[in-house]
One Martini backbone bead per residue (centre of mass of N, CA, C, O) as a GRO file, in nm:
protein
  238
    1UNK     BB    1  -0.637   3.696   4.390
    2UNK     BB    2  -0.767   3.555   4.144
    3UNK     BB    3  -0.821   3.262   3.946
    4UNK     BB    4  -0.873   3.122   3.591
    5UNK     BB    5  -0.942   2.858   3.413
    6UNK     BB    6  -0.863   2.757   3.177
    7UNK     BB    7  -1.012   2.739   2.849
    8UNK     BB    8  -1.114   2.465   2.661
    9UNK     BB    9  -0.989   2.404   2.326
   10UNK     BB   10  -1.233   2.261   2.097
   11UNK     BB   11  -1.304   1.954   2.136
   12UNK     BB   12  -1.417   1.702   2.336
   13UNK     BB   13  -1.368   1.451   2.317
   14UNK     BB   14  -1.219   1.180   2.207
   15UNK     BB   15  -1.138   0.979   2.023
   16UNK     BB   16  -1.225   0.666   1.935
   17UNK     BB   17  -1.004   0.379   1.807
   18UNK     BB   18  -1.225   0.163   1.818
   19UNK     BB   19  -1.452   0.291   1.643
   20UNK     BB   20  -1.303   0.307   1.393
   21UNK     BB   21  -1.217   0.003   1.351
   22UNK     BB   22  -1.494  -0.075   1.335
   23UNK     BB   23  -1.607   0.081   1.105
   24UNK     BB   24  -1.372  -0.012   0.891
   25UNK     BB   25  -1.483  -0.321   0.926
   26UNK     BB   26  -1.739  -0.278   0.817
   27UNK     BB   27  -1.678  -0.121   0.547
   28UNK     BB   28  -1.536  -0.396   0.404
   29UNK     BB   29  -1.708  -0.569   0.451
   30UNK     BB   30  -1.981  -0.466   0.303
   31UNK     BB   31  -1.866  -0.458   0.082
   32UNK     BB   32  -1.781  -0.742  -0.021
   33UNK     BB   33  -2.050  -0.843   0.025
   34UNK     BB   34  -2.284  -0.585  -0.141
   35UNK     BB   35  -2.129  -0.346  -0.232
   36UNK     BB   36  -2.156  -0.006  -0.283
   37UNK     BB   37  -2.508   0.010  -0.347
   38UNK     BB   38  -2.542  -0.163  -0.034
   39UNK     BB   39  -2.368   0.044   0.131
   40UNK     BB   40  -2.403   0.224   0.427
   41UNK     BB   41  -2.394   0.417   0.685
   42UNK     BB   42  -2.603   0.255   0.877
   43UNK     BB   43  -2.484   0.007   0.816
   44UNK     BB   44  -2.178   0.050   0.903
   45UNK     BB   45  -2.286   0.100   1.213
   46UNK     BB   46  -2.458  -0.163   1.296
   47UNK     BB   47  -2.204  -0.321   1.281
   48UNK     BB   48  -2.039  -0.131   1.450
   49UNK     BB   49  -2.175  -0.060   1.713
   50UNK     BB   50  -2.278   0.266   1.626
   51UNK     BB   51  -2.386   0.528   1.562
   52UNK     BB   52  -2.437   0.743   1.325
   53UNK     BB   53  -2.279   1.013   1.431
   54UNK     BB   54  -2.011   0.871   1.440
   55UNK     BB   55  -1.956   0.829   1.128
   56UNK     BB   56  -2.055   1.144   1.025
   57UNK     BB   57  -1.819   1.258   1.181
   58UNK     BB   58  -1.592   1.138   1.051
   59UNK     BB   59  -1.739   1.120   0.772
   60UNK     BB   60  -1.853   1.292   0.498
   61UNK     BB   61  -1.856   1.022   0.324
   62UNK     BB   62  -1.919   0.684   0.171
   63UNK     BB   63  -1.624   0.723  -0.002
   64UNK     BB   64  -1.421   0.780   0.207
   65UNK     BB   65  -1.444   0.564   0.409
   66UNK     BB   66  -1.401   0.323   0.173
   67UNK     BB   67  -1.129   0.405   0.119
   68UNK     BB   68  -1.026   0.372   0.399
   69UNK     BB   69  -1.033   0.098   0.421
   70UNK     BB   70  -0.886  -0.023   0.202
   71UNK     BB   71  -0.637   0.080   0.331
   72UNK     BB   72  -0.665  -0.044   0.602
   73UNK     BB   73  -0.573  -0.347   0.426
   74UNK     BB   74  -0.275  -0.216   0.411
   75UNK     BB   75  -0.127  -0.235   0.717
   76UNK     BB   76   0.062  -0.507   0.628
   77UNK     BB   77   0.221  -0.296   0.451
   78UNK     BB   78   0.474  -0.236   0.465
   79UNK     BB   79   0.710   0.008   0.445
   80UNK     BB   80   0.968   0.254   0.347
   81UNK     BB   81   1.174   0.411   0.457
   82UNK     BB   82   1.270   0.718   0.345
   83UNK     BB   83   1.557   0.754   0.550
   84UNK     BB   84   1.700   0.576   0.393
   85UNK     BB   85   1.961   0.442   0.248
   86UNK     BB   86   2.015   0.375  -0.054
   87UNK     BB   87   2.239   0.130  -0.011
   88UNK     BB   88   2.011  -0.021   0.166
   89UNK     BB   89   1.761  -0.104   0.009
   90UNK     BB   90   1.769  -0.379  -0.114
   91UNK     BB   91   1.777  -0.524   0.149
   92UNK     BB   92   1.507  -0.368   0.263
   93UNK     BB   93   1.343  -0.542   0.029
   94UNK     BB   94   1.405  -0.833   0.053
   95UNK     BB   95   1.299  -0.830   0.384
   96UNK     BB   96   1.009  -0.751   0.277
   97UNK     BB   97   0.876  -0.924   0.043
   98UNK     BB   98   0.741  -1.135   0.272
   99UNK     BB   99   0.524  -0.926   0.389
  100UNK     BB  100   0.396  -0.831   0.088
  101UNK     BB  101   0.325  -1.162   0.015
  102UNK     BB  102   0.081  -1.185   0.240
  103UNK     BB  103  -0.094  -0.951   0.213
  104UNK     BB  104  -0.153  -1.010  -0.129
  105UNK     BB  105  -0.306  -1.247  -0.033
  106UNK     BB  106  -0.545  -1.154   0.117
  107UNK     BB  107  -0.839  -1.192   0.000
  108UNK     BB  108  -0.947  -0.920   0.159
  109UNK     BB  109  -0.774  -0.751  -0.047
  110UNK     BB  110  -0.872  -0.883  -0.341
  111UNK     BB  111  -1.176  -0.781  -0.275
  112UNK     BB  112  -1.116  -0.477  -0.259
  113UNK     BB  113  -1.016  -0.423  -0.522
  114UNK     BB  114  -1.221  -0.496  -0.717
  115UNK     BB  115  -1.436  -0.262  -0.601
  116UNK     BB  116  -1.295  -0.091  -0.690
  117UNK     BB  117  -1.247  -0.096  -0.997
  118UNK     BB  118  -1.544  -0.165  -1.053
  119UNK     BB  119  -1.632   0.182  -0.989
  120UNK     BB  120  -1.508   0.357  -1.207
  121UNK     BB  121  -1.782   0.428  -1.350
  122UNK     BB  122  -2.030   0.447  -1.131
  123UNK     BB  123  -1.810   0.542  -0.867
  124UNK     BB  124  -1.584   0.810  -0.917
  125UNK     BB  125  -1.558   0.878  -0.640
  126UNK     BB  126  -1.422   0.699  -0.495
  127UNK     BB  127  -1.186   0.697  -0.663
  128UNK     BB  128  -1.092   0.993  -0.600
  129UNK     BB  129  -1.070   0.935  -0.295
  130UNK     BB  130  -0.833   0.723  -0.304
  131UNK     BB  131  -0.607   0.888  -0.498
  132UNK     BB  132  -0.586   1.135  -0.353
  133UNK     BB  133  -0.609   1.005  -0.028
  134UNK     BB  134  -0.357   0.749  -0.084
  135UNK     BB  135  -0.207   0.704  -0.358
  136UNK     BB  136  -0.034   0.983  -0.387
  137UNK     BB  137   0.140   0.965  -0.126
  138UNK     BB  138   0.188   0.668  -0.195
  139UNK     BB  139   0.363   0.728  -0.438
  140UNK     BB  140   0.555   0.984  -0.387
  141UNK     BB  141   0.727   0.802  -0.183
  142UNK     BB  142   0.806   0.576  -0.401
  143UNK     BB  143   0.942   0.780  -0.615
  144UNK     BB  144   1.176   0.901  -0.379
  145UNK     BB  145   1.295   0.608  -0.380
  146UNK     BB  146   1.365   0.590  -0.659
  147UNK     BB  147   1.582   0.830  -0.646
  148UNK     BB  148   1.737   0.721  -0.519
  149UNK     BB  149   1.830   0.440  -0.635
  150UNK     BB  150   1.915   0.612  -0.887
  151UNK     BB  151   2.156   0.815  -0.745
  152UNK     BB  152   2.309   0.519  -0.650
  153UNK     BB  153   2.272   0.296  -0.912
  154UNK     BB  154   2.049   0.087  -0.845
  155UNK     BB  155   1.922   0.215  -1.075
  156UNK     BB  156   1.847   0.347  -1.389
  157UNK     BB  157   1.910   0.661  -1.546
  158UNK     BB  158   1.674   0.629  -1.742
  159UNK     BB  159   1.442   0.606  -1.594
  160UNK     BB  160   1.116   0.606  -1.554
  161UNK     BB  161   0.950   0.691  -1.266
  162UNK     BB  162   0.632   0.669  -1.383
  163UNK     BB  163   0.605   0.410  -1.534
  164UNK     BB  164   0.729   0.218  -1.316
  165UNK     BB  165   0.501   0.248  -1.133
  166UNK     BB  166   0.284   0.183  -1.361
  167UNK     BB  167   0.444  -0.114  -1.382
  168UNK     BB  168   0.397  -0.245  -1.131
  169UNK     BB  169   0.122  -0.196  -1.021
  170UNK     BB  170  -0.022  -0.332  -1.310
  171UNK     BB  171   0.063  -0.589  -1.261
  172UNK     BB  172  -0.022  -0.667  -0.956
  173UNK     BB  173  -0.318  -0.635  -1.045
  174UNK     BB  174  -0.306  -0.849  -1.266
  175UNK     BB  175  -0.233  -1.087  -1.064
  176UNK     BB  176  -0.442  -0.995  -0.836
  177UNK     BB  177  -0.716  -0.998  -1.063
  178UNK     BB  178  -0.664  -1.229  -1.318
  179UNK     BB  179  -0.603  -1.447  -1.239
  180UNK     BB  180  -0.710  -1.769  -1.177
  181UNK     BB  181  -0.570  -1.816  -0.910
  182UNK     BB  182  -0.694  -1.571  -0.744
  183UNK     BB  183  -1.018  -1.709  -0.745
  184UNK     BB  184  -0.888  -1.953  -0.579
  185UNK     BB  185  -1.106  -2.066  -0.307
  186UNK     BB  186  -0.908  -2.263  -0.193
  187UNK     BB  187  -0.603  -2.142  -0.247
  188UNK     BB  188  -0.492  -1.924  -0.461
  189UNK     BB  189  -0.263  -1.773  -0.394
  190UNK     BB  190   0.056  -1.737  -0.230
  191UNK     BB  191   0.326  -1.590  -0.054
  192UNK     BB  192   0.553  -1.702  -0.208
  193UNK     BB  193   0.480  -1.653  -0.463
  194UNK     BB  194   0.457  -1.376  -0.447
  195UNK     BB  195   0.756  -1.316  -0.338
  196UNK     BB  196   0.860  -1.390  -0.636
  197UNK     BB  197   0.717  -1.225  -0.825
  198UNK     BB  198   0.816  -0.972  -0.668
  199UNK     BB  199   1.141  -1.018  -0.748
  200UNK     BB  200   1.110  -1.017  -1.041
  201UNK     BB  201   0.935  -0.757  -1.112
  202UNK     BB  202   1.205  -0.588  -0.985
  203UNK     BB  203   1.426  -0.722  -1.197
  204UNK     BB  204   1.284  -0.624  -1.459
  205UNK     BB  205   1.313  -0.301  -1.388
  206UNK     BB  206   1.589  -0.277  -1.260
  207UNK     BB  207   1.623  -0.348  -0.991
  208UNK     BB  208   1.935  -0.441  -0.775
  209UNK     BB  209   1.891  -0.673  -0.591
  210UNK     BB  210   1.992  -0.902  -0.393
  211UNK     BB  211   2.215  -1.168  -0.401
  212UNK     BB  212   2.169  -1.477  -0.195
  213UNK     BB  213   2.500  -1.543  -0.326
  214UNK     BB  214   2.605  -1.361  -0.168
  215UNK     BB  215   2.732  -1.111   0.031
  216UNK     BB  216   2.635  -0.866   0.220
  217UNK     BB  217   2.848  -0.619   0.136
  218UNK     BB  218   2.733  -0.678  -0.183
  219UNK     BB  219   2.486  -0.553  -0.142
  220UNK     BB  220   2.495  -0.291  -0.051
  221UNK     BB  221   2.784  -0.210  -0.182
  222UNK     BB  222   2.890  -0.084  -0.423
  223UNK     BB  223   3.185  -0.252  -0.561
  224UNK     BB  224   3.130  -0.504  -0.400
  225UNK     BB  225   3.104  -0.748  -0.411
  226UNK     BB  226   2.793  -0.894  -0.518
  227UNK     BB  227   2.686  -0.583  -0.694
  228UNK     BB  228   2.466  -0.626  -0.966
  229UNK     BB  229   2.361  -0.431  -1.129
  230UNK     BB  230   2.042  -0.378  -1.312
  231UNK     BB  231   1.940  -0.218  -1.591
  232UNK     BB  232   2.237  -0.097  -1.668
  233UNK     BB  233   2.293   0.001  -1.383
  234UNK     BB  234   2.547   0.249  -1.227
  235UNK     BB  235   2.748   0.316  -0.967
  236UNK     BB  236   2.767   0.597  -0.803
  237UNK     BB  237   2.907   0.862  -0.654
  238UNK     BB  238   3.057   0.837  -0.322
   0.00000   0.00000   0.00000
């Protein structure tokens, strides 16, 4: 009885992780260097030593392309993992943002974001793919961790979470690139500048960051010294 070797289905090749990563920093640099109307998918291409049907194969349009790059400009922001029990968030969040105020004084970040921001007039598309595939999805992880904690008392119940993402965003914004300290070629931003203020930010927002003069235990758990919700905020039941 004779036996035939299962037939393999689906694409041939696996991608090139390294093809992707050169193309994208390819497609991130030409932005910055040329602007969106100079920068092509050819050009893309030949910056990162690929042919063009490399490109062509993975991105359907160079509004994609450009969208997914600057996203991946964002790879040294950590994320806030949404698994995380809501009473751990402060602590989870004071760790974090000093990884969060270096990534985003990077002034390679904060020239890919003026060249989104200056294309919503006449480069609509590539807005429109940035917000739907890369801002929508991290909004929304964003605001699922608001809702947690809101429900665990360290957020104000009163908060509007839409709202709230809309000023945190804004202001961030506005500080990486209507500052002139930010378009400042010597020094710029500083990361811990930028960790101050965002700690800041978030204190003013009303979250309940803890308090490095307070114990760890009031950090962490409602109820337990050291841990004074801000706007408002009081602590859920347990």
């Amino acid at each position: 009885m004779s036996t035939e070797k299962p037939r393999r289905e689906g694409p041939g090749r696996p991608r090139d992780p390294n093809a992707d990563a050169a193309i994208l920093r390819a497609a991130a640099d030409l932005l910055i260097e040329r602007g969106i109307d100079n920068t092509s998918m050819e050009a893309i291409a030949k910056r990162a030593g690929v042919a063009k049907v490399t490109v062509y194969k993975r991105w359907k349009s160079k509004e994609d392309l450009l969208a997914q790059s600057i996203e991946q400009a964002r790879a040294d922001i950590p994320p806030v993992p949404t698994s995380i029990a809501a009473t751990a968030l402060p602590d989870l969040i004071e760790a974090l943002l000093p990884h969060w105020g270096a990534a985003l004084a990077d002034p390679k970040y904060r020239l890919l974001a003026a060249r989104l921001l200056g294309a919503g007039p006449s480069h609509p598309a590539l807005l429109n793919a940035y917000w739907h595939h890369h801002v929508l999805p991290r909004r929304e992880r964003s605001r699922v961790l608001l809702q947690q904690a809101q429900d665990a008392g360290i957020l104000s119940q009163t908060a509007d979470l839409e709202i709230l993402l809309d000023m945190l965003n804004g202001a961030i914004i506005h500080h990486l690139l209507m500052e002139p300290a930010a378009s400042d070629a010597t020094d710029g931003l500083q990361p811990v500048e930028l960790t101050a203020y965002l700690r800041r930010l978030l204190r003013q927002t009303g979250f309940a960051l803890p308090d490095t003069n307070h114990s760890d235990l009031g950090k962490v758990h409602p109820g337990l010294p050291g841990y004074e919700p801000l706007g408002g905020a009081r602590p859920g039941p347990t």
